[in-house]
C-alpha positions in Angstrom: -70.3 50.6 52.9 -71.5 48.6 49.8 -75.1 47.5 50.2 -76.3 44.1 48.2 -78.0 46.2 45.2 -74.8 48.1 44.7 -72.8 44.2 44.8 -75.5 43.2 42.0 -74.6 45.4 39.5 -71.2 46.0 39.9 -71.6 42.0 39.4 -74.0 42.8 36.2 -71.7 45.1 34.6 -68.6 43.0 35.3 -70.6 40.0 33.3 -71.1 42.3 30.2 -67.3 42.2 29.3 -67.1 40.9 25.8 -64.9 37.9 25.8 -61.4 38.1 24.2 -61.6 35.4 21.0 -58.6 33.3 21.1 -57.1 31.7 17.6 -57.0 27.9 19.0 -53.4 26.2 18.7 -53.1 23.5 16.3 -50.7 20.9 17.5 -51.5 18.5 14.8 -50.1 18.5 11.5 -52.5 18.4 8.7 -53.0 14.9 7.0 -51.4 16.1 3.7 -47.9 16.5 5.7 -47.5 13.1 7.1 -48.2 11.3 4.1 -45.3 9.5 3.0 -43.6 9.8 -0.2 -44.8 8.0 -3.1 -42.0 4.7 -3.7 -43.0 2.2 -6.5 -41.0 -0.2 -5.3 -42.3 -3.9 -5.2 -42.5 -5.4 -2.2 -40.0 -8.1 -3.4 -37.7 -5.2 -3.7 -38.4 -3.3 -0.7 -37.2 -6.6 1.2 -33.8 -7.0 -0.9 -30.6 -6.4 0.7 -28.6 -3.6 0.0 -26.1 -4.2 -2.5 -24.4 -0.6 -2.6 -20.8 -0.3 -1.1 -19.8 -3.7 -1.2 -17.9 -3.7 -4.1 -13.4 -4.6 -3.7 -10.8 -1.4 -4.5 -9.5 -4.3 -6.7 -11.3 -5.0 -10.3 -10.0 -8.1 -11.9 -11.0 -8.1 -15.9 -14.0 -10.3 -16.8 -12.4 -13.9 -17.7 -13.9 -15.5 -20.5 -11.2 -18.7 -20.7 -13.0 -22.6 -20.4 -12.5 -24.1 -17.2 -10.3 -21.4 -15.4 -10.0 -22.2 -11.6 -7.4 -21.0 -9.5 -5.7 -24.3 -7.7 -6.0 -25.0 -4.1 -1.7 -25.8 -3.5 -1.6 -22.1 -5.7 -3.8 -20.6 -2.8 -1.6 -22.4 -0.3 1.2 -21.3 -1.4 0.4 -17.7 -1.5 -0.9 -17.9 2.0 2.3 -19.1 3.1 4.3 -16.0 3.4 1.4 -13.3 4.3 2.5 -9.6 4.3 1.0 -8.1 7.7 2.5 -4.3 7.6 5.0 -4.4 10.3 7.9 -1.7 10.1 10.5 -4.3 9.7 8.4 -6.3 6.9 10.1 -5.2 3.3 6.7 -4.6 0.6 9.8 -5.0 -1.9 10.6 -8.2 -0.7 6.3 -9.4 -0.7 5.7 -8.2 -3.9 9.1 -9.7 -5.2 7.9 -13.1 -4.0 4.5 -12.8 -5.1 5.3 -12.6 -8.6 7.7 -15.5 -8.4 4.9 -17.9 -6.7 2.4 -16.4 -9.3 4.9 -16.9 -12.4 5.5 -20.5 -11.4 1.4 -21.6 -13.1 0.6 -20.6 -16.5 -3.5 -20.6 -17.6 -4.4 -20.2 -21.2 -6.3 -17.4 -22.6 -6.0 -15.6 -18.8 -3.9 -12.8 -18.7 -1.1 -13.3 -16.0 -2.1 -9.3 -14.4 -5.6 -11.1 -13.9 -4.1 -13.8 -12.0 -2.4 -11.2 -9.8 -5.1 -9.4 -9.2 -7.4 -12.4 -7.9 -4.5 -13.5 -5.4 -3.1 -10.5 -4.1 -5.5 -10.0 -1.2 -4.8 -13.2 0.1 -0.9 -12.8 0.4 -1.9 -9.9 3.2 -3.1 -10.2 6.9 -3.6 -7.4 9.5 -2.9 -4.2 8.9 -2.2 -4.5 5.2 -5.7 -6.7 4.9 -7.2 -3.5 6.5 -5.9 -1.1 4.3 -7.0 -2.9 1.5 -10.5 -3.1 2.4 -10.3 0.5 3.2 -9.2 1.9 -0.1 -12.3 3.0 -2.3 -14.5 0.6 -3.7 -13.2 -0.1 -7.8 -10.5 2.3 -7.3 -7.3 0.0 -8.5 -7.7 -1.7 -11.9 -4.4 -3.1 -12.7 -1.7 -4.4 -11.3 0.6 -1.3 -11.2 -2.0 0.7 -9.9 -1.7 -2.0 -7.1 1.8 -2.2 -6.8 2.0 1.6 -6.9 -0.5 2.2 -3.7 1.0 -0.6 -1.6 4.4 0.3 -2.0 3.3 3.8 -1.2 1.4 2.7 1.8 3.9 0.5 3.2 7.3 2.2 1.5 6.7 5.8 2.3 8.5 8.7 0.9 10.5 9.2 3.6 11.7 5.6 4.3 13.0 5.9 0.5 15.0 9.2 1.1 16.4 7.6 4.6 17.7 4.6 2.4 18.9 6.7 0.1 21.0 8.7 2.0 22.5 5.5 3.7 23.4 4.2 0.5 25.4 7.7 -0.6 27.2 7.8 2.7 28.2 4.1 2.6 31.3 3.4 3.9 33.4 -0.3 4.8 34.1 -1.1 8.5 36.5 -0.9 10.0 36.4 -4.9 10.4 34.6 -5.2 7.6 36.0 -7.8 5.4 35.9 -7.2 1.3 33.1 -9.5 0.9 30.8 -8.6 3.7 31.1 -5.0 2.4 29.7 -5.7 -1.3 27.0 -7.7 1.1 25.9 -5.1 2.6 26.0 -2.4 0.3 23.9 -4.8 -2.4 21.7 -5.3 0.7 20.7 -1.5 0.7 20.1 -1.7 -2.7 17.6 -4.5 -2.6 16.1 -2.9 0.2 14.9 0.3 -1.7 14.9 -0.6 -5.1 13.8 2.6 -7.1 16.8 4.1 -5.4 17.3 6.3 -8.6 21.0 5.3 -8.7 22.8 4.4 -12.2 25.2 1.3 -12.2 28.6 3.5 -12.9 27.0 5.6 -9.6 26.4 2.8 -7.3 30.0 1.0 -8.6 31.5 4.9 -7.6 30.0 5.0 -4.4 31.0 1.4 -3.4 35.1 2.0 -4.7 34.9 5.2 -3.1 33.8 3.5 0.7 36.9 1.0 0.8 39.6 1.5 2.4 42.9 2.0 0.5 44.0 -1.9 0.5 41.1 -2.9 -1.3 40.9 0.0 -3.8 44.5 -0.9 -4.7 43.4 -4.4 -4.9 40.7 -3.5 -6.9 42.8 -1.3 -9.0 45.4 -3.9 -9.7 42.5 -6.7 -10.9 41.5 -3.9 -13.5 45.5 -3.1 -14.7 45.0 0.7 -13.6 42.3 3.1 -12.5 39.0 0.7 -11.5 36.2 3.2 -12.4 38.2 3.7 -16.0 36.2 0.2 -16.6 33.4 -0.6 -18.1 30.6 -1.0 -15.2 30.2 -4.4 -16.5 33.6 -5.5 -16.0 33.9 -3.7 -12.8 31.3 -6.2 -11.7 32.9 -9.4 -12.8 36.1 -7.9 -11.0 33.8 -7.0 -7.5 32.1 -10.5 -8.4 35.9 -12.5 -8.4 37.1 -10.5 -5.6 33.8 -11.2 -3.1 34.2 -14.9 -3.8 37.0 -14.7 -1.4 34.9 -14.1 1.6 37.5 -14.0 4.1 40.4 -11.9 2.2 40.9 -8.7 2.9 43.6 -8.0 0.4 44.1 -10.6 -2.1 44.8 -9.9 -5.3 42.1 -11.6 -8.0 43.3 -10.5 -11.4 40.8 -11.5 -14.4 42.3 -12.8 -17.5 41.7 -10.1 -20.4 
């Protein structure tokens, strides 16, 4: 049994503990650390917009002529037959227009690529608009180099190869009439103009698709062997012969 003097210094001796010193925990950053970083900007500038990453893929060259300014019925004109990126659209056919709308006005001292340049991105709507104002910023400064990367977007690689290949294997129909033959093949042609093919090639591969009738027709027109011609007078003969849209057979023989 613990009596009340025995209590009183167990209390005593209990008190005398030293206390453990604990290193208080900082939970503020010194003043030093949150200062911001010194910027010498003026006000004035500090409120400015940013101008960075605005800039077009397309540079056009600085024009220094007098009174250049594009017309309004130009504009129009361009605007008129838009290229929007659908599979079925031809780039070929786009850019092939666009140079014959552009060609048609003639300013002086202004480069005609210049001209280009300004009025391309207007001849393009939806997805081609979109890929143009994705391509990098100042990244296309003449017109070949534009040419180049739509064609590539919008002509790939392996569309070129397909054409190809339909243009080697080309054969007539059977109900396939002289004429429409020629039109079609010169249709596949159009369609992927860097086919790669030389004249005398493509002039082979057409003669070579008929069926006998016409190869003997074409044979006679020449006075013997067709592809012994020149490729330029194989095309007046192919030329003579297709005016006749709905003979199969008929003789055309060109005077020598």
């Amino acid at each position: 049994m613990r009596t009340r003097s025995q209590s009183r210094n167990s209390n005593h001796q209990q008190q005398q503990v030293p206390p453990t010193f604990v290193e208080p925990f900082n939970l503020v950053e010194p003043i030093e650390n949150l200062a911001p970083p010194v910027d010498n900007r003026t006000m004035a500038q500090l409120l400015e917009a940013p101008t960075e990453g605005y800039e077009d893929a397309i540079v056009v060259p600085e024009i220094t002529a007098d009174n250049f300014e594009l017309k309004h019925g130009l504009l129009t004109l361009v605007q008129n037959k838009q290229f929007f990126g659908h599979d079925k659209e031809d780039p070929h056919a786009h850019i092939r227009y666009f140079n014959k709308i552009t060609s048609t006005m003639k300013f002086p001292n202004v480069p005609s690529t210049s001209v280009k340049l300004m009025l391309f991105p207007f001849s393009l709507e939806g997805a081609a608009r979109i890929w143009l104002e994705k391509e990098p910023p100042r990244s296309i400064l003449t017109w070949d180099d534009l040419v180049s990367k739509f064609i590539n977007k919008f002509f790939p690689p392996s569309k070129t190869t397909n054409l190809r290949n339909e243009i080697t294997r080309f054969q007539q129909r059977f109900d396939e009439t002289f004429y429409e033959a020629w039109d079609r093949f010169n249709d596949l042609l159009r369609a992927c103009p860097h086919h790669g093919f030389s004249e005398l090639h493509q002039l082979d591969t057409f003669y070579n698709a008929l069926n006998s009738n016409d190869q003997d027709s074409l044979n006679s027109a020449a006075g013997g062997n067709f592809l012994d011609k020149m490729p330029r007078d194989c095309l007046r003969i192919i030329e003579s012969k297709s005016k006749v849209r709905n003979s199969r057979n008929k003789l055309v023989v060109l005077p020598k």
